[in-house]
N, C-alpha and C positions, 0 to 999 in steps of 0.2 A: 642533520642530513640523513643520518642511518633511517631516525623515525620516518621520514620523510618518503624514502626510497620503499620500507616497510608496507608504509599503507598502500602507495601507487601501488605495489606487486601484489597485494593481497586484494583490492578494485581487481586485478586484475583477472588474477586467479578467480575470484568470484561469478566474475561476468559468465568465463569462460565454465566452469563448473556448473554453474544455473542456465546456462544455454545448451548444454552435454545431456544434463538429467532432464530437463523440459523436453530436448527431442527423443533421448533414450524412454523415458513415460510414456510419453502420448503415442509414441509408438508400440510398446507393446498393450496399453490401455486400446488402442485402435486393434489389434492381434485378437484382442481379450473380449473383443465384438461389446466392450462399453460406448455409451450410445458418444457420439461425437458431440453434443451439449455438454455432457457430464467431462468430456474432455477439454473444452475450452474451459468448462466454469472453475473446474477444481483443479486436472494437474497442469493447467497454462498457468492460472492463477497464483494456486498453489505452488507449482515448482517454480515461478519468476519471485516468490517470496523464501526461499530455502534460505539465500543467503542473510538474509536476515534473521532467521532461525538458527543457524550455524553461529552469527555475532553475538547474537544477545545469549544463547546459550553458555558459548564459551565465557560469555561477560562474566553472567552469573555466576558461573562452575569459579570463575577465579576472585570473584567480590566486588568485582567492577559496575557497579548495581546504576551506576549513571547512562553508562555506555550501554548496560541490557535493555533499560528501561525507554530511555533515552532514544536510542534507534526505531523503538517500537512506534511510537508517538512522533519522533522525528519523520521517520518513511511515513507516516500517514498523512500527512500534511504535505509532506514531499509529493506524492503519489496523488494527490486531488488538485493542489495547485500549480506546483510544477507541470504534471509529467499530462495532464489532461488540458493544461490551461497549450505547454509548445503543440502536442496534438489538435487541440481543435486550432489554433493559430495555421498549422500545414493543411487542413481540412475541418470543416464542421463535422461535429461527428452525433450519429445518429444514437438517440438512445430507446431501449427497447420500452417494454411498459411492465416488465416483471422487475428490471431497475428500480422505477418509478416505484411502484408498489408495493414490494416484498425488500431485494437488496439494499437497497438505500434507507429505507426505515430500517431496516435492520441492523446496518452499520452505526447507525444513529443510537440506539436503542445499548448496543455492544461499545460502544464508546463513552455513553452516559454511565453505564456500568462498570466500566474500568475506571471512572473518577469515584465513584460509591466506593467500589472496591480498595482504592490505596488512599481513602482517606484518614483510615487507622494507621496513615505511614508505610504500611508493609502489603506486598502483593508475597501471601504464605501460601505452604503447598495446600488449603483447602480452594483458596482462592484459584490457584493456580488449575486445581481438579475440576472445579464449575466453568470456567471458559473453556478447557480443552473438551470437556461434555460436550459444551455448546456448539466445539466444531463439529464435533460426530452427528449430534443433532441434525445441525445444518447440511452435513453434506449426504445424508440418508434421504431430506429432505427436498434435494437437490437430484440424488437417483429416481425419485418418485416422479419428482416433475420431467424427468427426463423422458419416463415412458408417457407421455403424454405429448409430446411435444412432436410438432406439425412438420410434415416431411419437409417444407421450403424453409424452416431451423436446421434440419438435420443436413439439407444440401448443402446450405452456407458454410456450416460447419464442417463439411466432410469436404468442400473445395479446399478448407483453409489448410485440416490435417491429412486429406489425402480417403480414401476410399476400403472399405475392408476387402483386404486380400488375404490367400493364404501365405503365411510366414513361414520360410523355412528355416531349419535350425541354424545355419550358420547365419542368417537373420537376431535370429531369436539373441545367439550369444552377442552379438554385435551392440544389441539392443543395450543387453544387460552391464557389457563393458562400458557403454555410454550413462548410464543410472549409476555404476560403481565408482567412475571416473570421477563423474560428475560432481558424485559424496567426497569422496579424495579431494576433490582442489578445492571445494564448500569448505573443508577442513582446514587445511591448511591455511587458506585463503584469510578463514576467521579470523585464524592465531595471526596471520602477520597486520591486518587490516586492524584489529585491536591494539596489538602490542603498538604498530606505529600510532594511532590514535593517544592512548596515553603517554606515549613519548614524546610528543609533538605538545599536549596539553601540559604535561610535568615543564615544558621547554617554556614557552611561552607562557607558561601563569594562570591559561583556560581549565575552566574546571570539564571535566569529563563527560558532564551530562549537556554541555553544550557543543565537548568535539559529537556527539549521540545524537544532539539534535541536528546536527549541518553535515560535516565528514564525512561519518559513518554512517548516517541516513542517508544520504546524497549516494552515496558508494552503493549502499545494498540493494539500493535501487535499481541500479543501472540495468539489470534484465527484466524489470517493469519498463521503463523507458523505450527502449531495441523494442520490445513485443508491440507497445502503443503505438508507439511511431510509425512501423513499420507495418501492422494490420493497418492502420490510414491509412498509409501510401497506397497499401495494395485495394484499397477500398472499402475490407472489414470491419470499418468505422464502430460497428457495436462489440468487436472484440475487444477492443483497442477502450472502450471505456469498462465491460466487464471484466476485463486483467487486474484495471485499477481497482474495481470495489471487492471486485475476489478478492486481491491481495489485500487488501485495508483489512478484510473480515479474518482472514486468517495470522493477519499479524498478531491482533489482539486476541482473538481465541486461542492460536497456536501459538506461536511465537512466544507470546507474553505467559499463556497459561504453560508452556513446557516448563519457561524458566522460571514460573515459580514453583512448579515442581520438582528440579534437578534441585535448584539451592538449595544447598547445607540447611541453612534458616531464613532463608524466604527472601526476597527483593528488597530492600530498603527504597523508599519513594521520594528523592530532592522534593525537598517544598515550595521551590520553582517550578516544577511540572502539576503540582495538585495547585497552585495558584495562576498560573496561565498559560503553560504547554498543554495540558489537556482540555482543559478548556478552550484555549485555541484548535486544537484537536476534532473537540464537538463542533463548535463553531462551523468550519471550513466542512464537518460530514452534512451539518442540517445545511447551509449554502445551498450545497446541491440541489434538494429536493426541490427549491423552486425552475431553477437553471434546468433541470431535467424536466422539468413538467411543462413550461413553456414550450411550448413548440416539438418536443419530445425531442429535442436536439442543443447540443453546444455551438453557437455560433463563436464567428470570431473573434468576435468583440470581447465575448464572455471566458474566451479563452484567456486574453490579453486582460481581464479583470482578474482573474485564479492568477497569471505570470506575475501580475502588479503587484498583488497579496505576496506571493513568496517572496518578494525582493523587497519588500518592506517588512515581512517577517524574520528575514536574516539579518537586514539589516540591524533591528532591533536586537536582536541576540548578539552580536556583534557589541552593538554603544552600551550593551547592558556587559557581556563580561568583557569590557574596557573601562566603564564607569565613565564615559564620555559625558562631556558638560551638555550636549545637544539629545542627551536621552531624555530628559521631562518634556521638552518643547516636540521632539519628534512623537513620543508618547499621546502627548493632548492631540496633535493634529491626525492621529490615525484614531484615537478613540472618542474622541468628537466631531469632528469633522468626516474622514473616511468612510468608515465601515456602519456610519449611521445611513451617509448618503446613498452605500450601496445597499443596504438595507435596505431603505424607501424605494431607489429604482427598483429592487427585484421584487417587492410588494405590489406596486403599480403595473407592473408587467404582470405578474402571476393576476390580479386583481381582471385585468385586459384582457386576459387568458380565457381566465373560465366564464368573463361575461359574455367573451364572443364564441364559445363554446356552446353557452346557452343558446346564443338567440341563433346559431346552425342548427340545436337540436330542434328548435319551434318553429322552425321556417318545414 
Protein backbone atom coordinates (compact mmCIF):
# COMPACT_ATOMS: atom_id res chain seq x y z
CA UNK A 1 0.00 0.00 0.00
CA UNK A 2 2.83 2.36 1.19
CA UNK A 3 4.44 1.60 -2.56
CA UNK A 4 1.36 2.20 -3.87
CA UNK A 5 0.55 5.61 -2.27
CA UNK A 6 4.43 6.49 -3.23
CA UNK A 7 4.05 6.39 -6.78
CA UNK A 8 0.22 8.10 -7.03
CA UNK A 9 2.12 11.28 -4.99
CA UNK A 10 5.15 11.25 -7.06
CA UNK A 11 2.61 11.17 -10.82
CA UNK A 12 1.70 13.68 -8.77
CA UNK A 13 4.12 15.91 -7.97
CA UNK A 14 5.51 15.37 -11.37
CA UNK A 15 2.56 16.55 -13.33
CA UNK A 16 2.44 19.51 -11.26
CA UNK A 17 6.44 20.42 -11.38
CA UNK A 18 6.58 19.87 -15.31
CA UNK A 19 3.49 22.29 -15.73
CA UNK A 20 5.43 25.12 -13.10
CA UNK A 21 8.89 24.95 -15.20
CA UNK A 22 6.98 24.75 -18.76
CA UNK A 23 5.00 27.91 -17.74
CA UNK A 24 7.91 29.58 -15.61
CA UNK A 25 10.36 28.75 -19.22
CA UNK A 26 8.35 29.76 -21.84
CA UNK A 27 7.76 32.75 -20.07
CA UNK A 28 10.84 34.11 -19.53
CA UNK A 29 12.16 32.51 -22.99
CA UNK A 30 9.12 34.77 -24.38
CA UNK A 31 11.07 37.99 -21.86
CA UNK A 32 14.24 36.81 -23.66
CA UNK A 33 12.54 37.94 -27.06
CA UNK A 34 13.50 33.91 -28.22
CA UNK A 35 11.44 33.61 -31.35
CA UNK A 36 7.96 31.67 -30.13
CA UNK A 37 8.87 28.45 -32.77
CA UNK A 38 11.94 27.90 -30.72
CA UNK A 39 9.48 28.08 -27.68
CA UNK A 40 7.15 25.60 -28.68
CA UNK A 41 9.61 23.22 -30.36
CA UNK A 42 12.22 22.96 -27.38
CA UNK A 43 11.04 24.40 -23.79
CA UNK A 44 7.24 23.01 -24.50
CA UNK A 45 8.74 19.91 -25.64
CA UNK A 46 11.52 19.91 -23.71
CA UNK A 47 10.22 20.91 -20.32
CA UNK A 48 6.86 18.31 -20.85
CA UNK A 49 9.84 15.70 -21.01
CA UNK A 50 11.85 16.97 -17.56
CA UNK A 51 10.04 14.43 -15.57
CA UNK A 52 11.26 11.89 -17.36
CA UNK A 53 14.70 13.26 -17.11
CA UNK A 54 14.51 13.65 -13.28
CA UNK A 55 13.30 9.39 -13.28
CA UNK A 56 15.66 7.91 -15.30
CA UNK A 57 18.35 10.15 -13.82
CA UNK A 58 17.70 9.37 -10.23
CA UNK A 59 17.26 5.55 -11.70
CA UNK A 60 20.62 5.49 -12.82
CA UNK A 61 22.24 7.66 -9.97
CA UNK A 62 20.79 4.62 -7.70
CA UNK A 63 21.36 1.40 -10.13
CA UNK A 64 17.87 0.93 -11.04
CA UNK A 65 19.22 0.63 -14.88
CA UNK A 66 15.48 -1.03 -15.86
CA UNK A 67 13.58 1.77 -14.51
CA UNK A 68 16.25 4.44 -16.37
CA UNK A 69 16.32 2.84 -19.42
CA UNK A 70 12.98 1.46 -19.40
CA UNK A 71 10.98 4.84 -18.93
CA UNK A 72 13.10 6.22 -21.74
CA UNK A 73 11.70 3.68 -24.44
CA UNK A 74 8.66 3.08 -22.48
CA UNK A 75 7.43 7.16 -22.84
CA UNK A 76 8.41 6.81 -26.32
CA UNK A 77 5.91 4.45 -27.39
CA UNK A 78 3.80 5.92 -24.72
CA UNK A 79 3.96 9.40 -26.37
CA UNK A 80 3.34 8.14 -30.38
CA UNK A 81 0.64 5.63 -29.64
CA UNK A 82 -1.07 6.69 -26.75
CA UNK A 83 -0.92 10.25 -26.26
CA UNK A 84 -1.19 11.07 -30.35
CA UNK A 85 -3.47 8.14 -31.15
CA UNK A 86 -6.59 9.81 -27.81
CA UNK A 87 -5.56 13.28 -29.63
CA UNK A 88 -6.24 12.71 -32.98
CA UNK A 89 -9.44 10.47 -31.55
CA UNK A 90 -10.73 14.19 -29.75
CA UNK A 91 -9.66 16.07 -33.11
CA UNK A 92 -7.52 15.21 -36.35
CA UNK A 93 -4.61 16.79 -36.07
CA UNK A 94 -2.70 18.63 -38.61
CA UNK A 95 0.86 17.91 -39.32
CA UNK A 96 3.29 20.47 -40.44
CA UNK A 97 5.87 19.45 -43.49
CA UNK A 98 9.17 20.09 -41.44
CA UNK A 99 7.64 17.02 -39.26
CA UNK A 100 7.32 15.13 -42.39
CA UNK A 101 10.75 16.03 -43.37
CA UNK A 102 13.35 16.66 -40.92
CA UNK A 103 11.62 15.68 -37.20
CA UNK A 104 10.24 12.47 -37.91
CA UNK A 105 13.33 11.08 -39.83
CA UNK A 106 15.11 12.38 -37.35
CA UNK A 107 13.62 10.62 -34.50
CA UNK A 108 13.71 7.57 -36.62
CA UNK A 109 17.31 7.82 -37.38
CA UNK A 110 18.08 8.77 -33.18
CA UNK A 111 16.08 5.60 -32.26
CA UNK A 112 17.94 3.17 -34.85
CA UNK A 113 20.98 4.50 -32.93
CA UNK A 114 20.06 3.85 -29.46
CA UNK A 115 19.66 0.04 -30.55
CA UNK A 116 23.49 0.34 -32.31
CA UNK A 117 24.33 1.89 -29.32
CA UNK A 118 23.22 -0.67 -26.24
CA UNK A 119 24.02 -3.50 -28.24
CA UNK A 120 27.25 -4.05 -26.36
CA UNK A 121 24.67 -4.38 -23.29
CA UNK A 122 25.69 -1.01 -21.79
CA UNK A 123 24.72 2.72 -22.64
CA UNK A 124 28.58 4.18 -21.04
CA UNK A 125 29.29 7.78 -20.53
CA UNK A 126 30.89 7.93 -24.28
CA UNK A 127 27.81 6.76 -25.45
CA UNK A 128 26.10 8.82 -23.26
CA UNK A 129 28.35 12.23 -24.42
CA UNK A 130 27.22 11.51 -28.36
CA UNK A 131 23.46 11.77 -27.86
CA UNK A 132 23.62 14.69 -25.51
CA UNK A 133 25.81 16.34 -28.50
CA UNK A 134 23.21 15.42 -30.53
CA UNK A 135 20.74 17.38 -28.55
CA UNK A 136 22.85 20.55 -28.81
CA UNK A 137 23.23 19.75 -32.42
CA UNK A 138 19.74 19.69 -32.88
CA UNK A 139 18.45 22.48 -31.01
CA UNK A 140 21.15 25.22 -32.55
CA UNK A 141 19.60 23.77 -35.53
CA UNK A 142 16.31 24.53 -34.52
CA UNK A 143 17.33 28.43 -33.58
CA UNK A 144 18.45 28.56 -37.13
CA UNK A 145 15.41 27.59 -38.62
CA UNK A 146 13.67 29.55 -36.26
CA UNK A 147 14.95 32.88 -37.96
CA UNK A 148 13.58 31.93 -40.96
CA UNK A 149 10.39 31.02 -40.12
CA UNK A 150 7.13 32.84 -41.64
CA UNK A 151 5.31 35.48 -39.70
CA UNK A 152 1.83 33.23 -39.92
CA UNK A 153 4.24 30.33 -37.57
CA UNK A 154 5.22 32.98 -35.51
CA UNK A 155 1.42 34.36 -34.92
CA UNK A 156 0.22 30.83 -34.17
CA UNK A 157 2.83 30.47 -31.83
CA UNK A 158 2.68 33.75 -30.08
CA UNK A 159 -1.46 33.23 -29.79
CA UNK A 160 -0.50 29.91 -28.11
CA UNK A 161 2.38 31.54 -25.61
CA UNK A 162 1.11 35.07 -25.53
CA UNK A 163 3.02 38.12 -27.26
CA UNK A 164 6.35 39.92 -26.16
CA UNK A 165 5.87 42.39 -23.61
CA UNK A 166 8.01 44.15 -21.34
CA UNK A 167 8.60 42.04 -17.97
CA UNK A 168 8.86 43.68 -14.91
CA UNK A 169 10.99 42.44 -12.09
CA UNK A 170 8.46 41.24 -9.79
CA UNK A 171 7.42 39.32 -13.12
CA UNK A 172 10.65 38.23 -13.68
CA UNK A 173 11.06 36.69 -9.93
CA UNK A 174 7.74 35.01 -10.28
CA UNK A 175 9.03 33.55 -13.33
CA UNK A 176 12.02 32.11 -11.80
CA UNK A 177 10.07 30.83 -8.56
CA UNK A 178 7.89 28.93 -11.02
CA UNK A 179 11.42 27.25 -13.07
CA UNK A 180 12.76 26.65 -9.26
CA UNK A 181 9.55 25.08 -7.91
CA UNK A 182 9.06 23.34 -10.67
CA UNK A 183 12.82 21.52 -10.36
CA UNK A 184 11.84 20.98 -6.49
CA UNK A 185 8.78 18.80 -7.12
CA UNK A 186 10.69 17.09 -10.62
CA UNK A 187 12.92 16.11 -7.53
CA UNK A 188 11.08 14.90 -5.25
CA UNK A 189 8.48 13.76 -7.44
CA UNK A 190 11.29 11.26 -9.00
CA UNK A 191 12.40 9.83 -5.71
CA UNK A 192 8.82 8.91 -4.56
CA UNK A 193 7.60 7.83 -8.25
CA UNK A 194 10.65 5.34 -8.35
CA UNK A 195 10.92 4.29 -4.89
CA UNK A 196 7.00 3.22 -5.28
CA UNK A 197 7.68 1.67 -8.60
CA UNK A 198 10.30 -0.82 -7.21
CA UNK A 199 8.20 -1.54 -4.32
CA UNK A 200 5.38 -2.28 -6.08
CA UNK A 201 7.66 -4.61 -8.68
CA UNK A 202 9.69 -6.20 -5.44
CA UNK A 203 5.79 -6.82 -4.22
CA UNK A 204 4.36 -8.48 -6.93
CA UNK A 205 7.26 -10.32 -8.76
CA UNK A 206 7.50 -7.59 -11.97
CA UNK A 207 10.84 -7.01 -12.86
CA UNK A 208 11.56 -3.25 -12.97
CA UNK A 209 12.26 -2.67 -16.59
CA UNK A 210 8.59 -3.55 -17.16
CA UNK A 211 7.15 -1.30 -13.92
CA UNK A 212 9.70 1.51 -16.71
CA UNK A 213 7.88 0.27 -19.59
CA UNK A 214 4.03 0.75 -18.29
CA UNK A 215 4.04 2.82 -14.73
CA UNK A 216 6.70 4.98 -14.78
CA UNK A 217 6.33 5.55 -18.49
CA UNK A 218 2.65 6.24 -18.29
CA UNK A 219 3.33 8.52 -15.21
CA UNK A 220 6.20 10.69 -16.79
CA UNK A 221 4.09 11.39 -19.43
CA UNK A 222 1.40 12.89 -18.11
CA UNK A 223 2.61 16.61 -19.05
CA UNK A 224 2.96 15.45 -22.71
CA UNK A 225 -0.65 14.21 -22.43
CA UNK A 226 -2.33 17.77 -20.65
CA UNK A 227 -0.14 19.83 -23.49
CA UNK A 228 -1.61 17.40 -26.57
CA UNK A 229 -4.87 17.24 -25.57
CA UNK A 230 -5.39 20.42 -24.65
CA UNK A 231 -3.40 22.34 -27.71
CA UNK A 232 -6.30 20.12 -29.78
CA UNK A 233 -8.93 21.26 -27.97
CA UNK A 234 -7.88 24.75 -28.21
CA UNK A 235 -7.31 24.03 -32.05
CA UNK A 236 -3.24 23.95 -32.11
CA UNK A 237 -3.57 20.80 -33.57
CA UNK A 238 0.37 20.99 -34.76
CA UNK A 239 1.49 21.70 -31.35
CA UNK A 240 -0.21 19.13 -29.96
CA UNK A 241 1.75 16.49 -32.43
CA UNK A 242 5.29 18.58 -32.27
CA UNK A 243 5.23 18.14 -28.15
CA UNK A 244 5.12 14.61 -28.91
CA UNK A 245 8.22 14.23 -31.33
CA UNK A 246 10.10 17.04 -29.45
CA UNK A 247 9.78 15.08 -26.47
CA UNK A 248 10.54 11.44 -28.16
CA UNK A 249 13.78 13.44 -29.46
CA UNK A 250 14.93 14.64 -26.23
CA UNK A 251 14.22 11.63 -24.32
CA UNK A 252 16.69 9.74 -26.22
CA UNK A 253 19.34 12.49 -26.67
CA UNK A 254 18.68 13.91 -23.28
CA UNK A 255 17.20 11.91 -21.04
CA UNK A 256 19.03 8.58 -22.10
CA UNK A 257 22.36 10.55 -23.03
CA UNK A 258 22.34 12.44 -19.20
CA UNK A 259 21.91 9.06 -17.59
CA UNK A 260 24.68 7.56 -19.06
CA UNK A 261 26.53 10.10 -18.24
CA UNK A 262 25.91 10.60 -14.40
CA UNK A 263 26.12 6.55 -13.85
CA UNK A 264 29.00 5.47 -11.82
CA UNK A 265 29.61 2.82 -14.69
CA UNK A 266 27.27 3.22 -17.43
CA UNK A 267 23.42 1.74 -17.92
CA UNK A 268 23.21 -1.73 -17.98
CA UNK A 269 20.69 -2.60 -21.13
CA UNK A 270 17.73 -5.87 -20.22
CA UNK A 271 17.92 -7.92 -23.19
CA UNK A 272 14.27 -7.64 -23.39
CA UNK A 273 14.62 -4.03 -24.48
CA UNK A 274 17.54 -4.82 -27.21
CA UNK A 275 15.22 -7.81 -28.40
CA UNK A 276 11.79 -6.12 -28.71
CA UNK A 277 11.19 -2.82 -26.65
CA UNK A 278 13.44 -0.95 -28.78
CA UNK A 279 12.72 -2.33 -31.68
CA UNK A 280 9.09 -1.89 -30.85
CA UNK A 281 10.39 1.56 -30.20
CA UNK A 282 11.68 2.03 -33.99
CA UNK A 283 8.74 0.41 -35.27
CA UNK A 284 5.96 2.78 -33.92
CA UNK A 285 8.75 6.06 -34.80
CA UNK A 286 9.00 4.87 -38.80
CA UNK A 287 4.77 4.15 -38.54
CA UNK A 288 4.54 7.64 -38.43
CA UNK A 289 6.32 8.75 -41.36
CA UNK A 290 3.61 7.27 -43.62
CA UNK A 291 0.37 8.44 -41.31
CA UNK A 292 2.08 11.85 -41.50
CA UNK A 293 2.67 11.98 -45.13
CA UNK A 294 -0.76 10.98 -46.18
CA UNK A 295 -2.76 13.74 -46.08
CA UNK A 296 -0.32 15.69 -43.86
CA UNK A 297 -2.78 14.87 -41.13
CA UNK A 298 -3.82 12.13 -38.24
CA UNK A 299 -7.22 11.23 -38.98
CA UNK A 300 -9.34 9.39 -36.59
CA UNK A 301 -9.30 6.22 -37.56
CA UNK A 302 -5.44 6.37 -37.40
CA UNK A 303 -5.72 7.75 -34.11
CA UNK A 304 -7.75 4.53 -32.97
CA UNK A 305 -4.95 2.30 -34.82
CA UNK A 306 -1.64 4.14 -32.57
CA UNK A 307 -4.69 3.56 -29.25
CA UNK A 308 -5.21 -0.25 -30.54
CA UNK A 309 -1.36 -0.68 -30.71
CA UNK A 310 -0.88 0.50 -27.21
CA UNK A 311 -3.42 -1.76 -25.68
CA UNK A 312 -1.98 -4.66 -27.34
CA UNK A 313 1.37 -3.60 -26.56
CA UNK A 314 0.67 -3.55 -22.67
CA UNK A 315 -1.14 -6.20 -22.98
CA UNK A 316 1.73 -8.09 -24.06
CA UNK A 317 4.03 -6.86 -21.30
CA UNK A 318 1.57 -7.90 -18.97
CA UNK A 319 1.02 -12.07 -20.30
CA UNK A 320 4.85 -11.77 -20.74
CA UNK A 321 5.90 -10.70 -17.04
CA UNK A 322 3.06 -13.28 -15.88
CA UNK A 323 4.09 -16.03 -18.19
CA UNK A 324 0.54 -16.40 -19.22
CA UNK A 325 -0.43 -19.59 -21.13
CA UNK A 326 -2.16 -17.12 -23.97
CA UNK A 327 1.24 -15.26 -24.72
CA UNK A 328 2.34 -17.48 -27.78
CA UNK A 329 -1.17 -17.52 -29.30
CA UNK A 330 -1.52 -13.64 -28.67
CA UNK A 331 2.11 -13.38 -30.00
CA UNK A 332 1.41 -15.10 -33.48
CA UNK A 333 -1.95 -13.11 -34.03
CA UNK A 334 -0.18 -9.50 -33.58
CA UNK A 335 2.97 -10.73 -35.43
CA UNK A 336 1.34 -12.23 -38.35
CA UNK A 337 -1.67 -11.29 -38.57
CA UNK A 338 -1.91 -7.46 -37.18
CA UNK A 339 0.78 -5.36 -37.75
CA UNK A 340 1.51 -7.13 -41.34
CA UNK A 341 -2.05 -6.02 -42.18
CA UNK A 342 -1.45 -2.57 -40.90
CA UNK A 343 1.52 -2.43 -42.82
CA UNK A 344 -0.11 -3.18 -46.17
CA UNK A 345 -3.00 -0.74 -45.43
CA UNK A 346 -0.57 2.10 -44.72
CA UNK A 347 1.64 1.09 -47.89
CA UNK A 348 -1.54 1.31 -50.05
CA UNK A 349 -2.59 4.51 -48.79
CA UNK A 350 0.84 6.20 -48.90
CA UNK A 351 1.10 4.32 -52.60
CA UNK A 352 -2.53 6.42 -53.34
CA UNK A 353 -0.93 9.42 -51.98
CA UNK A 354 1.88 10.22 -53.99
CA UNK A 355 -0.02 8.71 -57.19
CA UNK A 356 -2.71 11.33 -56.71
CA UNK A 357 -0.22 13.74 -56.01
CA UNK A 358 1.35 13.09 -59.32
CA UNK A 359 -1.39 13.34 -61.49
CA UNK A 360 -2.47 17.19 -59.55
CA UNK A 361 0.98 18.05 -60.40
CA UNK A 362 0.43 17.21 -64.42
CA UNK A 363 -3.06 18.37 -64.55
Amino acid sequence: MAGLLSLVAGVVLLTAGGEALVRGASRIASALRISPLIIGLTVVAFGTSSPELAVSIGAAVSGQAGIAVGNVVGSNIFNVLFILGISALITPLVVSQQLVRLDVPLMIAVSVLTLVLGLDGRFDRGDGILLFSGLIVYSLFLIYLGRKESNEVQEEYAKEYGTRTMVSFRHWVLHIVFVLGGLGLLVLGSHWLVEGAVSLAQAVGVSDTVIGLTIVAAGTSLPEVVTSVVAGLRGERDIAVGNVIGSNLFNLLSVLGLSGIVAPSGIPVPNSLLTFDIPMMIVVAVACLPIFFTGSMIARWEGALFLGYYVAYTIYLILQATEHDALPMFSAVMLYFAIPLTFLTLLIITVRTVRHRRKESTQ
